[in-house]
N, C-alpha and C positions, 0 to 999 in steps of 0.2 A: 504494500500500500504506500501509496503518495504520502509521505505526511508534511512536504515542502510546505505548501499552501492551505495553513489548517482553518483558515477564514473559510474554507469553502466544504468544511465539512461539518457535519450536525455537531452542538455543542457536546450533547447527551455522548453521542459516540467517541468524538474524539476525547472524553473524560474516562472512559473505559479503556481506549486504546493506549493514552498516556499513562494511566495508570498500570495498566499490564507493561508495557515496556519496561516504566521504573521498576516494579517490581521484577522480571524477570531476565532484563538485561543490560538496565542500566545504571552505574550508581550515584549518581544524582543529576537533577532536572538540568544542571549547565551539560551534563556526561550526553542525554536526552535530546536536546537542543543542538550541543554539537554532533553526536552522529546523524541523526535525520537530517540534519541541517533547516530546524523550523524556526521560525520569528519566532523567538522568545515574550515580546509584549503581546503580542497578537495573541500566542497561548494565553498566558496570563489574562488579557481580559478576557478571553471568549468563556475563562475558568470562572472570570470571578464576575461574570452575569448569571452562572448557576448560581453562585454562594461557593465556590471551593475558591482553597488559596493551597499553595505547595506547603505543607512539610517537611524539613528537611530530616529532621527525627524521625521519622516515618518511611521517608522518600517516598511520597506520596502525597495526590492533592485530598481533601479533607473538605469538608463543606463547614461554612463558619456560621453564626446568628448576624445579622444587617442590624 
């Protein structure tokens, strides 16, 4: 999968997809960022229109209270 251009994918999914990769093969979101090679803001916000923000604790994004 493409994850270049993550503006164009559903937020719901690509929260599922970022999260399996950290969990499974990356160790942490800049490790994520630089191997796909995706716009770091652009994740971050499409994450944090859900309510998720990254964990580095965790390595994983997490949904927060607004």
């Amino acid at each position: 999968m493409d994850l270049t251009n993550a503006s164009k994918i559903n937020s719901s999914i690509l929260l599922g997809i970022v999260n399996e990769k950290l969990r499974l093969e990356c160790d942490s979101f800049d490790d994520l960022i630089s191997t796909y090679e995706m716009d770091m803001e652009g994740v971050i916000g499409k994450l944090d229109t859900l309510g998720y923000h990254y964990d580095p604790l965790t390595n994983q994004f997490k949904s927060y209270t607004r």
